[in-house]
NUTOR-559491 format. One line per field, with one value per residue (C-alpha): x, y, z. Coordinates in steps of 0.2 Angstrom, whole numbers. Layout:
<atoms>
east: (X ...) .
north: (Y ...) .
up: (Z ...) .
</atoms>
This chain:
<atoms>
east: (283 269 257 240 227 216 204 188 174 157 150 162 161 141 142 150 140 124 131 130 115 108 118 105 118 129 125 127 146 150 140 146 167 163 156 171 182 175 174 194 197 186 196 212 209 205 226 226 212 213 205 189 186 190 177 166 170 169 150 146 152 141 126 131 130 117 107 115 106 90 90 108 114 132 128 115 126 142 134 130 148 156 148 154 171 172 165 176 191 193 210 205 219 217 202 210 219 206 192 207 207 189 185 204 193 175 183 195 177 168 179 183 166 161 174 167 149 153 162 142 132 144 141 122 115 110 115 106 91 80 83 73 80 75 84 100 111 130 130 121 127 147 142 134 148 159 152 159 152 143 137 128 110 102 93 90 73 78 62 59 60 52 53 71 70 88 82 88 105 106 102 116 129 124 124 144 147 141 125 108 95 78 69 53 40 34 15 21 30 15 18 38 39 29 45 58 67 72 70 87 90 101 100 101 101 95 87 88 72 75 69 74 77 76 70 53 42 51 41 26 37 41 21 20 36 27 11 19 29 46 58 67 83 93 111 120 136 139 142 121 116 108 107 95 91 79 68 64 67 57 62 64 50 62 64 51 54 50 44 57 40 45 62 69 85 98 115 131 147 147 136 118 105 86 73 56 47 41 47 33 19 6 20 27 46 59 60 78 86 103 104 97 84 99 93 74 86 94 78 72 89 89 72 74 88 90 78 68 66 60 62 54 70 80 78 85 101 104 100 89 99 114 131 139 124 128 111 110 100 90 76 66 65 84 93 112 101 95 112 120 108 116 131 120 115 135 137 123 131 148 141 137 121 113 97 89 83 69 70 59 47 58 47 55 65 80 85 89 95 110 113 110 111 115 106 115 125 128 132 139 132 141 129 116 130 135 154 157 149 152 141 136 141 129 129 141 136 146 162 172 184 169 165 181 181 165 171 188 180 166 181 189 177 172 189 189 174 181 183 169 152 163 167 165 163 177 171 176 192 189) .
north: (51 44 53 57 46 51 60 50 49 58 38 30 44 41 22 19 31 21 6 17 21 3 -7 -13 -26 -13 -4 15 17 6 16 32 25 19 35 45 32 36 56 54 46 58 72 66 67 82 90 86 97 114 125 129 111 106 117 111 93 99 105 90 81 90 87 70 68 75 62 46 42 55 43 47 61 60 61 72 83 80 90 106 106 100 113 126 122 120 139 147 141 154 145 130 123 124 113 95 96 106 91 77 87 88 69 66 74 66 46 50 57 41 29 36 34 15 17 32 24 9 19 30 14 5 19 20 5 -3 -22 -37 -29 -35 -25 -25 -19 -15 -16 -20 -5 -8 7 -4 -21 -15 -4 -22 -30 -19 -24 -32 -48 -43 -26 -36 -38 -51 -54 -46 -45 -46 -37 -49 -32 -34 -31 -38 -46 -42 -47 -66 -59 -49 -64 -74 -61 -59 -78 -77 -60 -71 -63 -71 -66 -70 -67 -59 -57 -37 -47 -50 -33 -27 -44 -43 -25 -32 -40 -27 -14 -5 -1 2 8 15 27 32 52 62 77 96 95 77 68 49 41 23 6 7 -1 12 23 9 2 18 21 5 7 24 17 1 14 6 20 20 27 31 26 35 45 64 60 54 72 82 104 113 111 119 106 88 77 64 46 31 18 7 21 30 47 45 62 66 66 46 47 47 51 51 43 49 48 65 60 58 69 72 68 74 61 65 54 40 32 19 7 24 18 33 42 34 21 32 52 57 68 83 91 93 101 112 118 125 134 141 148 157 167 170 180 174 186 186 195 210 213 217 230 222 215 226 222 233 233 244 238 222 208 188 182 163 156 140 131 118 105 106 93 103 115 108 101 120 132 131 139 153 153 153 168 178 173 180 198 196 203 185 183 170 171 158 150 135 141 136 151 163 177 175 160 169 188 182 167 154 136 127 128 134 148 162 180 194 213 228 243 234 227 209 211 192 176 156 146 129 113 100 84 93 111 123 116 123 133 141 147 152 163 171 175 181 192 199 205 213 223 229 237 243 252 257 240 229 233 236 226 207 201 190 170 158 148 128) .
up: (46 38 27 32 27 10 11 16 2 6 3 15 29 28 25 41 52 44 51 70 64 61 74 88 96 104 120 118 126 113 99 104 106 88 83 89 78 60 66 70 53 43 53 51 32 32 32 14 8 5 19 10 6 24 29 19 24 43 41 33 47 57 48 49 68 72 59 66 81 87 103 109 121 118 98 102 112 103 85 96 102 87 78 89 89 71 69 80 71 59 48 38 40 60 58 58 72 82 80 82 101 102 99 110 125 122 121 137 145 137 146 163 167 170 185 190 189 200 212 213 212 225 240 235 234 250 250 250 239 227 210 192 177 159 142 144 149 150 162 175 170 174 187 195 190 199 218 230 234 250 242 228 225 234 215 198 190 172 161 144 136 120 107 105 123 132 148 144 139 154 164 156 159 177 177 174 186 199 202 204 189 184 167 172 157 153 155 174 180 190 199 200 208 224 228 219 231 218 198 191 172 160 149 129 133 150 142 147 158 167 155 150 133 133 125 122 137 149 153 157 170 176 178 185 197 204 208 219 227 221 217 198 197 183 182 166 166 162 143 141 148 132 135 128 112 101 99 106 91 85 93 83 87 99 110 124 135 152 162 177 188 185 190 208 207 194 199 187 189 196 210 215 208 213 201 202 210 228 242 248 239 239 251 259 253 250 237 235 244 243 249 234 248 245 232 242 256 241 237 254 256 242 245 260 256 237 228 213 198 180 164 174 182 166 154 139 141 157 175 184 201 204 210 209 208 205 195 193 178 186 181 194 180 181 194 193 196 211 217 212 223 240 232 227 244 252 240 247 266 259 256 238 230 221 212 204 187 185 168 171 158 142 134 144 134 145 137 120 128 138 126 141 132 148 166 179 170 183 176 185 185 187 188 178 164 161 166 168 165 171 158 162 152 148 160 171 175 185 194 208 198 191 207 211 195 201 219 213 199 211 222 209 200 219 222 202 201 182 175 167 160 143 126 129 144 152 154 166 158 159) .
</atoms>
């Protein structure tokens, strides 16, 4: 067996992520796959340090990400995780092998989902349209590429995207796909959407609240989009999906943030998500030319049966409702949110007590009490204790087994009227 490489120097672990850092010819899969690549190296280096040092090393590697690039989700995400795994492993020595797993998982994530992309982009996209683009995103180049030829776009409206101007590369690439392009100058976008069906984009990070980080000139076309009544959708996987963080950080000067009121729907490769603009406009289209219209119906089920409560209804960390309660923690801005209500809903029809813990003010003290760091989370109540929780994961949310974890444990704890409420609660196993 070979022996481990050496152990990286400080300068050549923060050389290479400069060059993530600086590099402005790669799309952000690409970034991100490379990214992952110094992390396993630096990792990997760490068996031959003592345990204190390789925690050390570890933290500094943290601090690292989160510097590299502001504007991306996965980095931006990866840190918070990062930093959690590396804290709950309590042996140093435990620590090389624990991040070599880590980043094992994140690159498998990183690219399963162009496949997954196309396969969303293919049964939502209405053939024969007219579609503009901005930037260059390889999420919406591949997923393009990926069609069928009598699925694909009638044409592509390329944006001259400056500064930088990717639109002419994007209209070379499409060139070869074989997919009809043209270069359409920023000057001349209010004239190009009057034929456009459709504003399709990428995406560098999709933050907690909706909202999109992209090139710089994004959130003018998004305007612009809005008030010729063409929808925008966003098309960017899981991975690009930011939680909660403490603070918005300050974006480079290549990048914008684009409010979700600009968005119309979100397609990932976990399926079609609502944004926040409202269906119509000046032309009367639809708010998406997919079903993206769901998550509206999500919202009026969830209304009529499930209550809304806030910080009033605890006292502390305790609940003040007796028995067995399921609270979900959702916030409107939030579109898993949106797409998770109806299974608060199909809980209540089951015979379960659910109430809906309102956290769309990101001021609310709920956020810190029961340590929710991703919307949805759901927690379960025995007699006013926490006796269980599911929290969410960013990009993702809650999955199926989640739900089964919640059902299962509710039945429990209603035939053991002795167990929970004690110690640390049991989570949902992933």
């Amino acid at each position: 067996m070979s022996d481990p490489p050496a152990p990286a120097t400080p300068s050549r672990f923060v050389r290479d992520l400069g060059r993530v850092r600086l590099d402005r010819e790669h799309g952000a899969r690409a970034l991100a796959l490379e990214t992952l690549r110094v992390l396993g190296r630096e990792a990997a280096s760490w068996r031959r340090l003592p345990p204190s040092k390789a925690r050390v090393a570890a933290a500094r590697m943290v601090r690292q990400l989160r510097q590299v690039q502001p504007a991306m989700g996965p980095l931006r995400a990866w840190s918070r995780e990062l930093a959690r795994e590396v804290g709950k492993t309590r042996t140093g020595g435990r620590l090389a092998p624990t991040a070599l797993r880590w980043i094992r998982k994140k690159r498998t994530r990183l690219l399963a989902e162009p496949r997954r992309l196309g396969e969303v982009v293919r049964h939502e996209l209405p053939p024969a349209l007219t579609l503009l683009t901005f930037s260059r995103s390889e999420s919406v180049l591949d997923a393009l590429r990926r069609l069928p030829g009598p699925r694909a776009p009638r044409r592509v409206l390329a944006a001259e995207s400056l500064p930088g101007g990717e639109g002419r590369k994007v209209v070379r690439e499409l060139a070869r796909a074989p997919i009809p392009a043209r270069l359409v100058r920023d000057r001349d976008l209010p004239t190009a959407l009057r034929e456009a069906d459709l504003v399709m984009v990428g995406a560098d990070a999709v933050e907690a609240d909706g909202s999109l980080v992209h090139k710089v000139g994004t959130r003018r076309l998004a305007e612009l989009a809005r008030d010729a009544g063409v929808p925008l959708v966003v098309v960017a996987g899981r991975t690009k999906w930011v939680g909660r963080e403490g603070g918005r950080p300050r974006l480079p000067r290549l990048f914008d943030r684009t409010p979700p009121s600009l968005v119309s729907a979100y397609w990932t490769d976990d399926g079609v998500l609502p944004g926040g603009r409202r269906r119509g406009g000046p032309r009367g289209r639809a708010q998406s030319p997919g079903r993206s219209s769901r998550g509206e119906r999500d919202r009026s089920m969830t209304e009529k049966g499930v209550a809304r409560v806030g910080a009033e209804a605890f006292d502390g960390s305790s609940l003040k409702f007796p028995g067995i309660v399921v609270v979900g923690y959702l916030a409107d801005w939030c579109p898993f949110c949106a797409r998770f209500a109806p299974e608060l809903e199909a809980l209540r029809r089951e015979g379960l007590t659910v109430l809906r813990a309102d956290l769309t003010d990101e001021e609310s003290p709920l956020w810190e009490r029961f340590s929710i760091e991703i919307v949805p989370s759901v927690l379960l109540f025995r007699d006013g204790k926490e006796a269980f929780r599911a929290d969410g994961i960013a990009g993702r949310g809650l999955s199926e087994g989640d739900l089964r974890a919640i059902r299962t444990e509710a039945k429990r704890l209603g035939q053991n009227p002795a167990s929970g409420g004690s110690g640390n609660p049991p989570r949902s196993s992933r």
